[in-house]
C-alpha positions as CSV (number, residue, x, y, z in Angstrom):
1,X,9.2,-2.7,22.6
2,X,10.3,-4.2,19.3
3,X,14.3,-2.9,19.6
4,X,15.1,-4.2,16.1
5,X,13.2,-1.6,14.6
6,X,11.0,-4.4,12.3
7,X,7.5,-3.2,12.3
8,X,4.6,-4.2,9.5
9,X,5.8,-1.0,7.6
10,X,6.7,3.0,7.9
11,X,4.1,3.6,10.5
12,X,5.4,1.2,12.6
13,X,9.3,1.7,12.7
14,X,8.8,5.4,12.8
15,X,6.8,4.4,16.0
16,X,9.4,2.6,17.5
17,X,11.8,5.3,16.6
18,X,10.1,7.9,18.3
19,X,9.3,5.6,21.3
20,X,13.2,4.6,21.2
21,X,14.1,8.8,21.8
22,X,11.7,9.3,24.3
23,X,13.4,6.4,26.5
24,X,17.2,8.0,25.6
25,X,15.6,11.3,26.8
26,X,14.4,9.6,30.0
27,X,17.7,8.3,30.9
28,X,18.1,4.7,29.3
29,X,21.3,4.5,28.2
30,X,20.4,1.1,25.6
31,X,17.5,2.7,24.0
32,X,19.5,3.4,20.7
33,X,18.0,1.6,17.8
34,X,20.0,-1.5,17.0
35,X,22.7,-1.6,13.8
36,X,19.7,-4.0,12.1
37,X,16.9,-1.3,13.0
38,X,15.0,-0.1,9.9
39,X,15.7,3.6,8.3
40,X,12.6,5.0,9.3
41,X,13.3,3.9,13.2
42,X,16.7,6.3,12.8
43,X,14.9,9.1,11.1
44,X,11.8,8.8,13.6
45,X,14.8,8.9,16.4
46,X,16.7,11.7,15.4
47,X,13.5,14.1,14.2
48,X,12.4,12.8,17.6
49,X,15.2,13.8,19.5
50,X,15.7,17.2,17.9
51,X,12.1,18.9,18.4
52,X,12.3,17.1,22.0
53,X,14.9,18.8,22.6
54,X,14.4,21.9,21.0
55,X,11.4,22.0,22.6
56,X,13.1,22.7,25.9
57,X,13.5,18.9,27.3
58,X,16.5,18.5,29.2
59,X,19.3,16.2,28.0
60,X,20.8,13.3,30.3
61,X,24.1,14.7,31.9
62,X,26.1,13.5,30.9
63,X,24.3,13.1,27.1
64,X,25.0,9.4,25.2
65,X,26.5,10.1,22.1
66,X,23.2,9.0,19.6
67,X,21.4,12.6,22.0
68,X,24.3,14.4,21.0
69,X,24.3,13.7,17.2
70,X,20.8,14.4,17.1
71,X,21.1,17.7,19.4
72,X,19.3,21.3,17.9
73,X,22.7,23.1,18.3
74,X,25.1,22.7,15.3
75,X,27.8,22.6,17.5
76,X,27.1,20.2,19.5
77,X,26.4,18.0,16.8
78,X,29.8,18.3,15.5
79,X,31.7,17.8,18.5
80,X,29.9,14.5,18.8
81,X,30.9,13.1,15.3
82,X,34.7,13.2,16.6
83,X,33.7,10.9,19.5
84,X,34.4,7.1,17.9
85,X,31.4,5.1,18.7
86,X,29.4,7.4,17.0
87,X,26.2,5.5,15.3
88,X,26.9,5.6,11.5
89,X,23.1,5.8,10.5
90,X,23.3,9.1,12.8
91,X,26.6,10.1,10.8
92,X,24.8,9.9,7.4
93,X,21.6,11.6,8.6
94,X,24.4,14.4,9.4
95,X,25.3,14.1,6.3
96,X,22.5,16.4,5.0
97,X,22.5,18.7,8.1
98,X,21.8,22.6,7.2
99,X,25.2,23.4,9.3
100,X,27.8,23.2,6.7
101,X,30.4,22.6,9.2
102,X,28.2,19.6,10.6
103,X,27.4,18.4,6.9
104,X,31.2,18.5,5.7
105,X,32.2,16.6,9.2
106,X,30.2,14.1,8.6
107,X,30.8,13.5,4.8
108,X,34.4,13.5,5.4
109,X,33.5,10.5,8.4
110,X,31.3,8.7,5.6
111,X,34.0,8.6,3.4
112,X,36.1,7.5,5.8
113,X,34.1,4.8,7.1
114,X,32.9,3.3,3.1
115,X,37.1,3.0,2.8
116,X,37.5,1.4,5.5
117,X,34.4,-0.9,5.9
118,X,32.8,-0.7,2.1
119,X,31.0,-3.9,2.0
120,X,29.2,-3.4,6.0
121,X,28.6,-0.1,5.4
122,X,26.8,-0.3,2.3
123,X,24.7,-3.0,3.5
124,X,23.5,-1.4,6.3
125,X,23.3,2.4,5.5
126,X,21.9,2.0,1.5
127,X,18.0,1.4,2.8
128,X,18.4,5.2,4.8
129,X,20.8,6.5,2.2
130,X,18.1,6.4,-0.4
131,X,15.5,8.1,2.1
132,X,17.7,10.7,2.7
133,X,18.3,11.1,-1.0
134,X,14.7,12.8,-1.1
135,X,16.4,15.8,0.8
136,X,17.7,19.0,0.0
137,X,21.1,18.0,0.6
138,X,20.6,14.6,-0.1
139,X,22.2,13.9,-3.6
140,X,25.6,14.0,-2.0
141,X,24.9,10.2,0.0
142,X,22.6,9.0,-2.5
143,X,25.5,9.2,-5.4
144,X,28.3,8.5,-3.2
145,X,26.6,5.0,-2.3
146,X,25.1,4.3,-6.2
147,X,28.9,4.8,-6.9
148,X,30.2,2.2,-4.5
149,X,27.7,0.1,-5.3
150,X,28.5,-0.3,-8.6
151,X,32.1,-0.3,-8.3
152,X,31.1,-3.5,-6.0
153,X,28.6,-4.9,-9.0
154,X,31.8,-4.5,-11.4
155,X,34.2,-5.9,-9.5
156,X,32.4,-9.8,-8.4
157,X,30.7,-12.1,-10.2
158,X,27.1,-11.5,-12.0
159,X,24.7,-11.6,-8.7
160,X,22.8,-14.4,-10.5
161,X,26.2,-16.5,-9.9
162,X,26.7,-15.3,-6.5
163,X,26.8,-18.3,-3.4
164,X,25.3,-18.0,-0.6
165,X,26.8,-15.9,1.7
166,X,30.4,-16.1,1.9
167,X,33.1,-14.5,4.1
168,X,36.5,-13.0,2.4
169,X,39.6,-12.5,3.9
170,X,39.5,-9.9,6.5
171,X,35.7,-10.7,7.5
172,X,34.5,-8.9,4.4
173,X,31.8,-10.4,1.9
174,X,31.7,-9.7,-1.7
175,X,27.9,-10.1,-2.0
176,X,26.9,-7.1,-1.3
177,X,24.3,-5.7,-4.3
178,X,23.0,-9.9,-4.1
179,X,22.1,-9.4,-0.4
180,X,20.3,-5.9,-1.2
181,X,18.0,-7.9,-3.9
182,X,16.7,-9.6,-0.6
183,X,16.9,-6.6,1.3
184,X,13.2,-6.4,3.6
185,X,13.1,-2.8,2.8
186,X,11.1,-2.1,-0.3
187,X,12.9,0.8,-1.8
188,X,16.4,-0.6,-1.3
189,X,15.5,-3.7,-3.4
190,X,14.3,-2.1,-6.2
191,X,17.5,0.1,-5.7
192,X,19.2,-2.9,-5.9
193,X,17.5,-4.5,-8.9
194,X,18.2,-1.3,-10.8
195,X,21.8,-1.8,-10.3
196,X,21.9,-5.4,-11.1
197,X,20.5,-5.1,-14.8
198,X,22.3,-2.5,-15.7
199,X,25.9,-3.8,-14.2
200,X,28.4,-5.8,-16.2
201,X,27.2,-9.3,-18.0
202,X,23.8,-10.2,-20.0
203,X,20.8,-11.1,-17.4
204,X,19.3,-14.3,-16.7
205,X,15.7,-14.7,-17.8
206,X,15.4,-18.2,-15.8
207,X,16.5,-16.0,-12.4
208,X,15.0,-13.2,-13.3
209,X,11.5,-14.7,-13.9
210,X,12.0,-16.8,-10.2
211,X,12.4,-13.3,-8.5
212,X,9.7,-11.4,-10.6
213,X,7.6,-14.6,-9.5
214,X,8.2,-14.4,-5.4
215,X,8.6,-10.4,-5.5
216,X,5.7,-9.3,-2.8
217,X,5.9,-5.2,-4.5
218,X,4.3,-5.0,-7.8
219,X,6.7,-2.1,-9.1
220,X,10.0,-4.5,-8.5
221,X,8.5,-7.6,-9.6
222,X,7.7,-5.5,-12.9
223,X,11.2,-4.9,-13.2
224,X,12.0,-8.3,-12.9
225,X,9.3,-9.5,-15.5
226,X,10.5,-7.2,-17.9
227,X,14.3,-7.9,-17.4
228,X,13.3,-11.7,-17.6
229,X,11.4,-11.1,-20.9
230,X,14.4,-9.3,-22.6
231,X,17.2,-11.7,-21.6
232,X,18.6,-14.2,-24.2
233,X,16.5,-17.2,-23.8
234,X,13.4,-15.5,-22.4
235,X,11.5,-17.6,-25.1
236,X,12.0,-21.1,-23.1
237,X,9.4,-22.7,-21.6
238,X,10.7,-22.5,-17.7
239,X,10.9,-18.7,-18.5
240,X,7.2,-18.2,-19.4
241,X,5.9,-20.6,-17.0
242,X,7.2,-19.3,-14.1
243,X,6.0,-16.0,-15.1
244,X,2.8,-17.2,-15.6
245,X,2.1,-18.7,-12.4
246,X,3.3,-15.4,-10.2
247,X,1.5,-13.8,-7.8
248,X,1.1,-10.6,-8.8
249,X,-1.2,-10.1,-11.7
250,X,1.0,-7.5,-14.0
251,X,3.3,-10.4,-14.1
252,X,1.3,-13.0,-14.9
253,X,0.2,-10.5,-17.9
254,X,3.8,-10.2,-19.0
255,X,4.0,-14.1,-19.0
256,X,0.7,-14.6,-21.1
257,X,1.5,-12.4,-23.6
258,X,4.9,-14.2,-24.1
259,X,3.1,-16.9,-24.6
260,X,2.4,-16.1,-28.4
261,X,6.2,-15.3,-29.2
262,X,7.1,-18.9,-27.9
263,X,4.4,-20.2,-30.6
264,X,2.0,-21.5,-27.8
265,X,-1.0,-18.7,-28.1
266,X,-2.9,-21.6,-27.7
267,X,-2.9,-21.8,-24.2
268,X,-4.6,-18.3,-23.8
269,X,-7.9,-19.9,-23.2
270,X,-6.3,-21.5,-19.8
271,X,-6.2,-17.9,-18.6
272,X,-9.3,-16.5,-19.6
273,X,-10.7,-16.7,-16.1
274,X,-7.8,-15.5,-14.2
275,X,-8.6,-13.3,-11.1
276,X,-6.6,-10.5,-12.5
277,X,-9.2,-8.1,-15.0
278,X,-5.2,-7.1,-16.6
279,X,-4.4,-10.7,-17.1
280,X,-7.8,-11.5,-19.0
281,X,-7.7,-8.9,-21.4
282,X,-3.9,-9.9,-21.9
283,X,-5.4,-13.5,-22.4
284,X,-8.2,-12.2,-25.0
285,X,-5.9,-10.5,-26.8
286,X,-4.0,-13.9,-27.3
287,X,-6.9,-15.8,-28.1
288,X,-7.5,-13.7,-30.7
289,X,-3.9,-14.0,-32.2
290,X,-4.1,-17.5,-32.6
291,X,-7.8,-17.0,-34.0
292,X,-9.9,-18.3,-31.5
293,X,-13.0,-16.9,-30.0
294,X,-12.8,-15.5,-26.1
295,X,-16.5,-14.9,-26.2
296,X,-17.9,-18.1,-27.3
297,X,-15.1,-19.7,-24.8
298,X,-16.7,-17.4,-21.7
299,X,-20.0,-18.6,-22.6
300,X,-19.3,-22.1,-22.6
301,X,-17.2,-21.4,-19.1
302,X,-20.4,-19.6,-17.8
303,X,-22.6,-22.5,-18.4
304,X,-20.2,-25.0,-16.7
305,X,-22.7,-27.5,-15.3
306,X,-20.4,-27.9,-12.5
307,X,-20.7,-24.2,-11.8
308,X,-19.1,-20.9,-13.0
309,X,-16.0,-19.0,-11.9
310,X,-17.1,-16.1,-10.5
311,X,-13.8,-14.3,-13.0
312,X,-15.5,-16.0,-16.0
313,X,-18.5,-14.5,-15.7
314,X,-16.8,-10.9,-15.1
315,X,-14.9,-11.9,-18.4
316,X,-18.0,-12.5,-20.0
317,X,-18.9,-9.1,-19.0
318,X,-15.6,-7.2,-20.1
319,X,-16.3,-8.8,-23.5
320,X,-19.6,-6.6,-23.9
321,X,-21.9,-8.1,-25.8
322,X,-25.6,-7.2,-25.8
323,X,-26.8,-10.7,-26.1
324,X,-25.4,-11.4,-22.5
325,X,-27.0,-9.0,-20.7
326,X,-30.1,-12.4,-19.7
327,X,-27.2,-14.5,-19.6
328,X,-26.0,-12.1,-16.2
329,X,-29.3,-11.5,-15.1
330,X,-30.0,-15.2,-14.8
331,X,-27.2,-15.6,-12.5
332,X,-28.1,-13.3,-10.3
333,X,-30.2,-15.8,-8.5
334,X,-27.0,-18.4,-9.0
335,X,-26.2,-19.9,-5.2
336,X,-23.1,-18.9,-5.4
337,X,-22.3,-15.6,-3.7
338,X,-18.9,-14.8,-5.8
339,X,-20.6,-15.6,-8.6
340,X,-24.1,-13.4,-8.2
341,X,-21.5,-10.8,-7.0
342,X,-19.9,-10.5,-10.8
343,X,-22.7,-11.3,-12.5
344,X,-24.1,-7.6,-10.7
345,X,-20.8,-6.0,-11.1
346,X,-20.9,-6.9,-14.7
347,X,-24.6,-5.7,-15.3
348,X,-23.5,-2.3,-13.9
349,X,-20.4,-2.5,-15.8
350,X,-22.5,-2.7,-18.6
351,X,-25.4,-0.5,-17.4
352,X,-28.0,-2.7,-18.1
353,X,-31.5,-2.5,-16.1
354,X,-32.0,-3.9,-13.1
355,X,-35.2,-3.4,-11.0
356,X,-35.0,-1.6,-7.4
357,X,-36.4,-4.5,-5.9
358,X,-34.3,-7.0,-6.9
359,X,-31.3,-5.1,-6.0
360,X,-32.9,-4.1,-2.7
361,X,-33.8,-7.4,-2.1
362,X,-29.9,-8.2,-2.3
363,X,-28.8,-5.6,-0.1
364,X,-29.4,-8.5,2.9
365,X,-27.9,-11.3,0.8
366,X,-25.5,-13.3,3.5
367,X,-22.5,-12.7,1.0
368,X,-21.1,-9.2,1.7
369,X,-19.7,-8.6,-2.0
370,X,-23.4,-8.8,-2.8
371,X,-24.4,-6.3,-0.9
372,X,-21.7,-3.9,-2.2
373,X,-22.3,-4.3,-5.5
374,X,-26.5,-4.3,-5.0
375,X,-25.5,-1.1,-2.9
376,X,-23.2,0.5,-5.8
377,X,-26.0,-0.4,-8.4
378,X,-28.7,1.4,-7.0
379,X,-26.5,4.7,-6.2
380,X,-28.0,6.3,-9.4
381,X,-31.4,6.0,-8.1
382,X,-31.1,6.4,-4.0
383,X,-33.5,9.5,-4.3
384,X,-36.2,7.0,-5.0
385,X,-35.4,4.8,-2.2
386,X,-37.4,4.7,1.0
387,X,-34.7,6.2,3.0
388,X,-36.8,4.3,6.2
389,X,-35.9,1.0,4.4
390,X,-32.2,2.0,4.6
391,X,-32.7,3.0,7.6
392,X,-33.6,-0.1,9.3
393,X,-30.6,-1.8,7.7
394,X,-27.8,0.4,10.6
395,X,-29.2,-1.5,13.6
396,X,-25.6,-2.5,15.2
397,X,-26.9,-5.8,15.8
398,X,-27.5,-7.1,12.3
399,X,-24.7,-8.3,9.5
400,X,-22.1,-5.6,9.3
401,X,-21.8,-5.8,5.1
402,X,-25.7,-4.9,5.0
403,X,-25.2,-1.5,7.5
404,X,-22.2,-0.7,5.6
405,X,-24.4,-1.1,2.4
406,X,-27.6,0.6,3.8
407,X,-24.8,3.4,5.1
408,X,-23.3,3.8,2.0
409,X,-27.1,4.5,0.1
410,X,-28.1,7.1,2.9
411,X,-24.7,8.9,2.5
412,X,-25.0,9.4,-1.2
413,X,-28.7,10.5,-0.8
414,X,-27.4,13.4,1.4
415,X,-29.6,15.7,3.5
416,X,-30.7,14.6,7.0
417,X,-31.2,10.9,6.2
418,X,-27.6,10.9,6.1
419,X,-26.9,13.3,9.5
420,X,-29.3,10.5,11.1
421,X,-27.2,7.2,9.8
422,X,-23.8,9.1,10.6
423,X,-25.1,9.8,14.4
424,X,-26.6,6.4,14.8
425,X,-23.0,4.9,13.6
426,X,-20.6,6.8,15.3
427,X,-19.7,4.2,18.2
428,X,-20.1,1.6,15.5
429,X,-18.3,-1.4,17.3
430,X,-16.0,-1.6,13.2
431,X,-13.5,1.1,13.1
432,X,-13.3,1.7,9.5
433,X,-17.8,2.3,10.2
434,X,-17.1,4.6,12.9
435,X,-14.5,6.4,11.4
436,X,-16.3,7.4,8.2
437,X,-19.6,7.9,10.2
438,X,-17.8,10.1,12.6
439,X,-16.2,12.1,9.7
440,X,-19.9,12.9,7.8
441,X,-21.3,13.9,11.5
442,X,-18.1,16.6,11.6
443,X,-18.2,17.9,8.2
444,X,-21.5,18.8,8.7
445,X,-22.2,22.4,8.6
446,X,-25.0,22.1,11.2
447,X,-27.7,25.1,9.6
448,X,-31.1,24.3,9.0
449,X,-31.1,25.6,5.5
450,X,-28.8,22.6,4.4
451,X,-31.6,20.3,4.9
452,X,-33.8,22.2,2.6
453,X,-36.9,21.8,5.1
454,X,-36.6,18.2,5.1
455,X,-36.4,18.8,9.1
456,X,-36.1,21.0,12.1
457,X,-34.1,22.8,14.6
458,X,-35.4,20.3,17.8
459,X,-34.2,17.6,15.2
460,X,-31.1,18.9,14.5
461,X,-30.2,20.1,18.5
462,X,-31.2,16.5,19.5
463,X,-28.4,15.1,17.4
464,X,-26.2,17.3,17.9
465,X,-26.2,16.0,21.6
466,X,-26.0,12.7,20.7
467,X,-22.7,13.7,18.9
468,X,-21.0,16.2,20.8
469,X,-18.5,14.5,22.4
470,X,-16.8,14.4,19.1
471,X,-16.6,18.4,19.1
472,X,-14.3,20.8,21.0
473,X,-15.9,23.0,23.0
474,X,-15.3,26.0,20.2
475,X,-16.7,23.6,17.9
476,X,-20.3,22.3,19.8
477,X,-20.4,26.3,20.4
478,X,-19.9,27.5,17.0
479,X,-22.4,24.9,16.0
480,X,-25.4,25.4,18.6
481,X,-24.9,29.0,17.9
482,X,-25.8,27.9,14.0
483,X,-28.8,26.4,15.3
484,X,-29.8,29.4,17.1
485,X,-29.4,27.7,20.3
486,X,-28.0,28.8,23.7
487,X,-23.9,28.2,24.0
């Protein structure tokens, strides 16, 4: 059991929540999610707790305080915010409780406990604070804390001038909003960056760009970028070129276009075959500000004896030119699977012709992004496909990419060829296969007059056995009674 509360995401900390109750429930006195746990682990816990309990599960006698302050009875629940070792993410969940008398308690605490210990509880309450601002009777935390906050913001230093952490008199820090802007949780840091550009003093550009630049969630990192772009100095070279070598592509776009407003629009042909689609049109765009010529640049990137980017031919394609549409087709046979990959993807982008049998023949090319893209280019014409072909494609044994293809053509034909490709895949050894083919098998409505006449009612009761373990037994009766069968 992880105790801190730190899963990969939501899913996980609300799992550990829950898991977390139902040890408190069975008697285990430490299984309180720890002061560093995530706000989903206390939400999980205390929704966990209350329909346990209202439910009709017994309580430990005597009851830790973290069961009481989750407890279905208003009451109780206010009794235990008196007690003094009362957990303070539990105190501001209260804090939007139905029970007035519960929800003014616990204010009144939260008030209490900001005065006395402002700078520890806004670091470790603001990441639940803001979930429980989505509440009913949330706006009460979420401006009380966004107040503090910035009172905090206006009384230290700018946080780009903030040290590393360091400890006040009385075991207080003053760095609070600057630690929030590394918080792990997602929605406090771009809580936090919100605060930070509109506080007191002008922005860096330099800092903001190095944070837009390591920022792993593309909303905050936009908010860096843009920050970056309208602080004094956002013209300098460090700016533009730490922008421009980000990770995430809408930055990298905000750092090409700069690029012509610090007079060097020149360099947009370096970033013509970026893997970002955004950041390529951003870099056309430039080229053609400085009056260059994107297309004629693609072409001579596509004909690179030393071999094309597979992102310069798909900019060839965006550009949309007729007179590349043999250019494309010629490198579909290039040994390169990226590359035959975008050369498809821009043929269909450009819905140009391309014969059956070429793009059936690709459906087993070794490269799976082949096969997707021969499999998404014949989806306009899978009612002239022989559905057998397809069919021999789902054997379990052969590449995964080409039974995901050949799965993907039999679904969009419809009918019974795709009843008989969902059955066959529905203890697929890849979930994300078995999933889907499990989902076709129970959507379908199980009548012979869906199928048009294409089979019959032996057909139909024969898969239906192969597949009823994924049925109630309501649901295997309701559907053997469609197809007249004995329940």
């Amino acid at each position: 059991m992880n105790r801190t509360g730190r899963g990969t995401g939501p899913g996980s900390e609300a799992a550990t929540g829950r898991a977390l109750a139902e040890e408190l429930l069975d008697g285990c006195a430490a299984a309180v999610p720890s002061p560093g746990a995530g706000p989903d682990v206390w939400l999980a816990f205390a929704e966990q707790v209350r329909s346990r309990a209202h439910g009709g599960r017994r309580l430990p006698v005597p009851a830790p305080p973290a069961l009481r302050l989750c407890h279905p009875r208003g009451w109780i629940r206010e009794a235990a915010l008196t007690e003094p070792d009362a957990p303070v993410e539990l105190v501001a969940v209260l804090t939007t409780d139905w029970a007035a008398p519960v929800r003014e308690r616990a204010r009144a605490l939260m008030e209490d406990t900001l005065r006395a210990h402002p700078e520890a509880t806004l670091r470790v309450v603001t990441p639940l604070a803001l979930r429980l601002g989505r509440r009913r009777r949330g706006d009460w935390i979420l401006g009380r804390f966004e107040d503090a906050l910035r009172r905090q913001a206006a009384a230290a230093k700018p946080w780009w001038h903030l040290p590393g952490p360091s400890t006040a008199p009385g075991g207080t820090t003053a760095r609070v909003l600057a630690e929030l802007l590394d918080c792990p949780d997602r929605q406090a840091r771009q809580f936090a960056v919100r605060l930070a550009l509109t506080g007191p003093g002008r922005a860096d550009a330099l800092e903001c760009a190095r944070r837009a630049a390591a920022e792993p969630d593309p909303a905050t990192a936009a908010l860096w970028a843009d920050a970056a772009l309208a602080a004094p100095g956002s013209e300098g070279d460090a700016v533009i070129d730490v922008l421009v070598g980000a990770r995430i592509p809408a930055v990298r776009a905000a750092g090409v276009t700069a690029l012509r407003r610090a007079g060097r629009a020149a360099e947009g042909a370096l970033h013509l075959a970026d893997s970002s689609g955004l950041v390529r049109a951003c870099a056309r765009w430039l080229v053609g500000q400085d009056g260059g010529d994107a297309h004629g640049h693609y072409r001579w990137l596509v004909s690179d004896p030393a071999g094309p980017s597979p992102y310069a031919v798909a900019g060839l394609a965006e550009c949309g030119r007729g007179e590349d549409t043999d250019l494309l087709r010629g490198l579909v046979a290039h040994p390169d699977g990226p590359v035959r990959a975008a050369a498809l993807a821009g043929l269909r982008r450009r819905e140009a012709v391309v014969e059956d049998s070429v793009l059936l023949a690709l459906l087993d090319d070794p490269a799976p992004s082949v096969a997707r893209e021969a499999s998404l280019g014949l989806l306009p014409a899978v009612r002239r496909l022989d559905p057998s072909y397809l069919a021999e494609r789902l054997d379990v044994r052969g590449p995964l990419h080409v039974r995901r293809a050949a799965f993907r053509l039999l679904r969009a034909r419809g009918g019974i060829h795709a009843l008989r490709a969902a059955v066959a895949l529905i203890d697929d050894w890849h979930p994300r296969t078995r999933t889907t083919a499990r989902a076709a098998v129970y959507a379908c409505q199980w009548h012979p007059a869906q199928f048009d006449g294409e089979t019959d009612t032996a057909e139909l009761a024969s898969l239906l056995k192969r597949s009823a373990k994924l049925f109630d037994d309501y649901g295997l009766g309701l559907r053997r009674s469609r197809l007249g069968l004995k329940i």
